[in-house]
C-alpha positions in Angstrom: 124.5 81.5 131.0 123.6 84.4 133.0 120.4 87.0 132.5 118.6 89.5 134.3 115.8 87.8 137.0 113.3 90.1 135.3 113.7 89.0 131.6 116.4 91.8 130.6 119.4 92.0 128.8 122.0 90.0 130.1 125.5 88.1 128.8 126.5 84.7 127.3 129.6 82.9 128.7 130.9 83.9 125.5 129.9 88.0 126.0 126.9 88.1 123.4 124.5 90.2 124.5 121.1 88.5 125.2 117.4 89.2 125.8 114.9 87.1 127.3 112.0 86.0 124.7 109.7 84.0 126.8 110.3 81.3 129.1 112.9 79.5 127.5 114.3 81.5 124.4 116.9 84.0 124.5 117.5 85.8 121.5 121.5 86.6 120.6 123.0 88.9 118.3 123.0 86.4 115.7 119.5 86.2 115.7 118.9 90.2 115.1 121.8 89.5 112.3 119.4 87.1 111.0 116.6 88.7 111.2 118.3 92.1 109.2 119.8 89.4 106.5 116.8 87.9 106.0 114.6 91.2 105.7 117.6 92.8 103.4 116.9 90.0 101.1 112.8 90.6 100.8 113.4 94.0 100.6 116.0 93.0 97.3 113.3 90.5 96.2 110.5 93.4 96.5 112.3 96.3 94.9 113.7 93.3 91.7 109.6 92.8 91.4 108.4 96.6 91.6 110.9 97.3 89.0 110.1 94.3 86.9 106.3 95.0 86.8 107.2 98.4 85.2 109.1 97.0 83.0 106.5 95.0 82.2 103.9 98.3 81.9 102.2 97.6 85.0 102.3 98.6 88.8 103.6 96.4 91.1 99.7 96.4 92.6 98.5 95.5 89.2 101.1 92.5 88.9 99.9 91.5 91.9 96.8 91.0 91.7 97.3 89.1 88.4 99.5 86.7 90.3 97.0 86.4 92.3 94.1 85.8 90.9 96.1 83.0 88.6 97.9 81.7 91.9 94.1 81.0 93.8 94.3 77.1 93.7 91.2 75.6 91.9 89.1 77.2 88.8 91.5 80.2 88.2 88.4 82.3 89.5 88.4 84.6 92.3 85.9 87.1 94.1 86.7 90.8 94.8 86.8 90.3 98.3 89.6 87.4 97.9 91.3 89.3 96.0 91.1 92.7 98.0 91.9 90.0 101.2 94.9 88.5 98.7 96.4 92.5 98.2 95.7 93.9 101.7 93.7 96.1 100.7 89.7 97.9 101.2 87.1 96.0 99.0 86.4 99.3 97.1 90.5 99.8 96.4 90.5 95.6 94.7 86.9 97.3 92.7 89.0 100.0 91.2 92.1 98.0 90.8 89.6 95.0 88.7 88.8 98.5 86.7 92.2 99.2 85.4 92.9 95.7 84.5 89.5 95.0 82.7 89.9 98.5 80.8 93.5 96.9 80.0 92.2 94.1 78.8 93.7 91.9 81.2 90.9 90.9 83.6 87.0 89.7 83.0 84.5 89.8 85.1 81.4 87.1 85.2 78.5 86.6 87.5 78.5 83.2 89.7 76.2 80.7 88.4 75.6 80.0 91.8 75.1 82.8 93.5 74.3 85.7 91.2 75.1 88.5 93.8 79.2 87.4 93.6 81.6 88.7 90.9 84.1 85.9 89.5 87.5 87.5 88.0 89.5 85.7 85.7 92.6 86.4 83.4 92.4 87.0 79.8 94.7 85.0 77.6 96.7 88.1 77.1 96.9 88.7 80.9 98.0 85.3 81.2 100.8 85.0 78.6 102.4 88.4 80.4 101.8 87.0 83.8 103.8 84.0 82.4 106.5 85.9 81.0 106.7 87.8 84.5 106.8 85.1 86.5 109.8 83.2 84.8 111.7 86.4 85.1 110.8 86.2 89.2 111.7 82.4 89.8 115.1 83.2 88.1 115.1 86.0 90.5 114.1 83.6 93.4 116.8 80.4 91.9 119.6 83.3 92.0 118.7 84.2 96.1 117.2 81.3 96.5 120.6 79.8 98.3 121.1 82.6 100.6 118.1 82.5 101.8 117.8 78.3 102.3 121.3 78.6 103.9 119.9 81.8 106.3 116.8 79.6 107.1 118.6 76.7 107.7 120.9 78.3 110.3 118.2 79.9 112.2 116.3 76.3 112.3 119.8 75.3 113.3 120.0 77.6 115.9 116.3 76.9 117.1 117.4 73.5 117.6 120.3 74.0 120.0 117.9 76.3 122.2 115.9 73.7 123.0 
């Protein structure tokens, strides 16, 4: 296998174009291929969920933060600052999106026993039977992909392996 000295584009025996990644990694064709697939398929997954949310009368924002507030492993309780850290977003932007939901009836908010500065958010019951009926409409989403994108993961762990 030939490449440039200096880490540039070079050929395979076979002809596919390559480019140096490191010390030891050159990435092929296949990989940007890969790569595109396996973006074109979050992208599908994305744009299914969006649409789904408002189906469901919410933003996709909204839906997620739901998700995530349930999703938190432990008490089902998180702070404004996870949840703005959760959704990528300013702590003042997760304040005004725990607005919207508790004015729809979907989130509470209660003071930490333990530390009375923190607000703890937590689903209603009506939050949490939507979220429920959302989320079995996304892992049938997921089940449906799901093969596609084991079988895309698989072959780029395959091809990981042969590099090395």
């Amino acid at each position: 296998m030939t490449t440039s000295d200096r880490g540039g584009a070079g050929q395979t025996r076979k002809g596919a174009a390559v480019r140096r990644v490191g010390a030891d990694r050159l990435l092929v064709k296949a990989d940007y291929e890969a790569l595109a697939e396996f973006r074109y398929y979050l992208r599908r997954f994305l744009d299914f969920s969006q649409r789904a949310a408002r189906d469901f009368g919410l933003t996709p924002q909204q839906h997620q933060a739901l998700l995530s507030i349930m999703g938190k492993p432990g008490d089902g309780l998180i702070t404004i600052s996870e949840l703005a850290d959760h959704l990528l977003v300013k702590h003042h932007s997760a304040v005004e999106l725990t607005d919207r939901l508790e004015a729809l009836g979907l989130v509470q908010r209660q003071t930490d026993e333990t530390d009375r500065r923190r607000v703890l958010l937590s689903l209603t019951a009506s939050a949490q039977d939507l979220l429920a009926r959302m989320s079995s409409v996304h892992l049938e989403e997921l089940r449906r992909i799901g093969p596609q994108l084991t079988a895309l993961l698989a072959g780029l762990e395959r091809d990981r392996a042969e590099v090395i």
